[in-house]
C-alpha positions as semicolon CSV with decimal commas, in nm:
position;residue;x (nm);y (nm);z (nm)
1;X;0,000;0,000;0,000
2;X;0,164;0,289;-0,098
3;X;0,110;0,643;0,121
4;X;0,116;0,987;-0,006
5;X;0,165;1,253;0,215
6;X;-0,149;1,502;0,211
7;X;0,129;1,791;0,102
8;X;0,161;1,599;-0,200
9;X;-0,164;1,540;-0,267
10;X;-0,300;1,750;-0,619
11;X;-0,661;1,860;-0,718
12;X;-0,604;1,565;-0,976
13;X;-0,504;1,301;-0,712
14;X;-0,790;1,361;-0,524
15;X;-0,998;1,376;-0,807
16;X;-0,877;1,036;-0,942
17;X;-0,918;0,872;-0,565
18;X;-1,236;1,024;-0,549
19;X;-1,405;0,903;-0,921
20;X;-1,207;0,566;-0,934
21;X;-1,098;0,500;-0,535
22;X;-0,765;0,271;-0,464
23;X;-0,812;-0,125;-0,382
24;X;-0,752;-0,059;-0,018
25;X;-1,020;0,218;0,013
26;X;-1,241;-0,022;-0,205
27;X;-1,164;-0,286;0,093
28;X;-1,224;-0,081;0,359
29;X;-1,489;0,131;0,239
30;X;-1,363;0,476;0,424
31;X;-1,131;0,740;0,365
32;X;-0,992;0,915;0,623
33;X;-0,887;1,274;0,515
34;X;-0,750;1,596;0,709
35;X;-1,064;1,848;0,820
36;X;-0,912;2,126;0,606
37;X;-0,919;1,862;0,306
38;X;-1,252;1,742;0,365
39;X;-1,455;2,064;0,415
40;X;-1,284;2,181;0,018
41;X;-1,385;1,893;-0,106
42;X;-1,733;1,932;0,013
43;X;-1,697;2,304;-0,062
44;X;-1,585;2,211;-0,424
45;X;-1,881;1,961;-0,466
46;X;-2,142;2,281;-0,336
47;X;-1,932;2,513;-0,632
48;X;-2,018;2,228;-0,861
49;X;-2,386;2,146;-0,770
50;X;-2,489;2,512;-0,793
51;X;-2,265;2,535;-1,129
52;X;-2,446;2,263;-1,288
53;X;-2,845;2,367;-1,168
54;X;-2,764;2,710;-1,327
55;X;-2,667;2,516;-1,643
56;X;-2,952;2,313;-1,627
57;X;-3,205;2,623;-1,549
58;X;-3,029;2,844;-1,852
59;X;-3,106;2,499;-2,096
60;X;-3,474;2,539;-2,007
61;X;-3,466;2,900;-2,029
62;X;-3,807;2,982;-2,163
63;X;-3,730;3,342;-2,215
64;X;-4,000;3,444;-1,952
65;X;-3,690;3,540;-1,665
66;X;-3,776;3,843;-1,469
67;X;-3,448;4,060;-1,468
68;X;-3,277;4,176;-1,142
69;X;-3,406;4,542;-1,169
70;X;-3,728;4,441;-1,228
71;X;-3,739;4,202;-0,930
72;X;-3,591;4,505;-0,692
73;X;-3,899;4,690;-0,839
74;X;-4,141;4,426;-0,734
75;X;-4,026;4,413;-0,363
76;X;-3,924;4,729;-0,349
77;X;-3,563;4,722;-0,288
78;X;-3,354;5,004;-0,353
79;X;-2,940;5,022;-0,417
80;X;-2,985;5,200;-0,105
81;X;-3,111;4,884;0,119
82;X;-2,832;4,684;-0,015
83;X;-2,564;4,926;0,104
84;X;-2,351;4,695;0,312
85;X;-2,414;4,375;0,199
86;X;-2,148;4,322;-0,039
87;X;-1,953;4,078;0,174
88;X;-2,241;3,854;0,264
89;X;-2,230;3,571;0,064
90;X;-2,633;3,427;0,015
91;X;-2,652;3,066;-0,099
């Protein structure tokens, strides 16, 4: 069994042990990976579920999307009430 020290590890390695596994993590069923590691993964894997619905939503794009002005208009938001908001991230 051959270990790789987690400095070592790539976007690719994980990628490839993540898609295709190794025989011993096929064995054992489990992977035990650093916190840090773990919560970019699952951070990555949040990028790439929100990536692929707003694929999905702009392939079924009827052409009846309300643009962002006109949704401000409708609840009456202003620039104004979004003044400090800039570094809040909404998911």
């Amino acid at each position: 069994m051959e270990t790789v020290a987690w400095d070592n590890i790539t976007q690719e390695t994980l990628k490839d042990v993540l898609l295709h596994g190794t025989k011993e993590i096929k064995d054992s069923g489990c992977l035990l990976i650093p916190k840090a590691l773990y919560e970019k993964v699952m951070d990555d894997l949040t990028d790439w579920q929100i990536e692929r619905e707003a694929a999905e939503r702009l392939r079924n794009d009827n052409g009846e999307t309300i643009p962002e002005e006109e949704v401000m208009r409708r609840l009456g938001i202003t620039e104004d009430d979004l003044e400090g908001w800039e570094d809040i991230e909404l998911e």
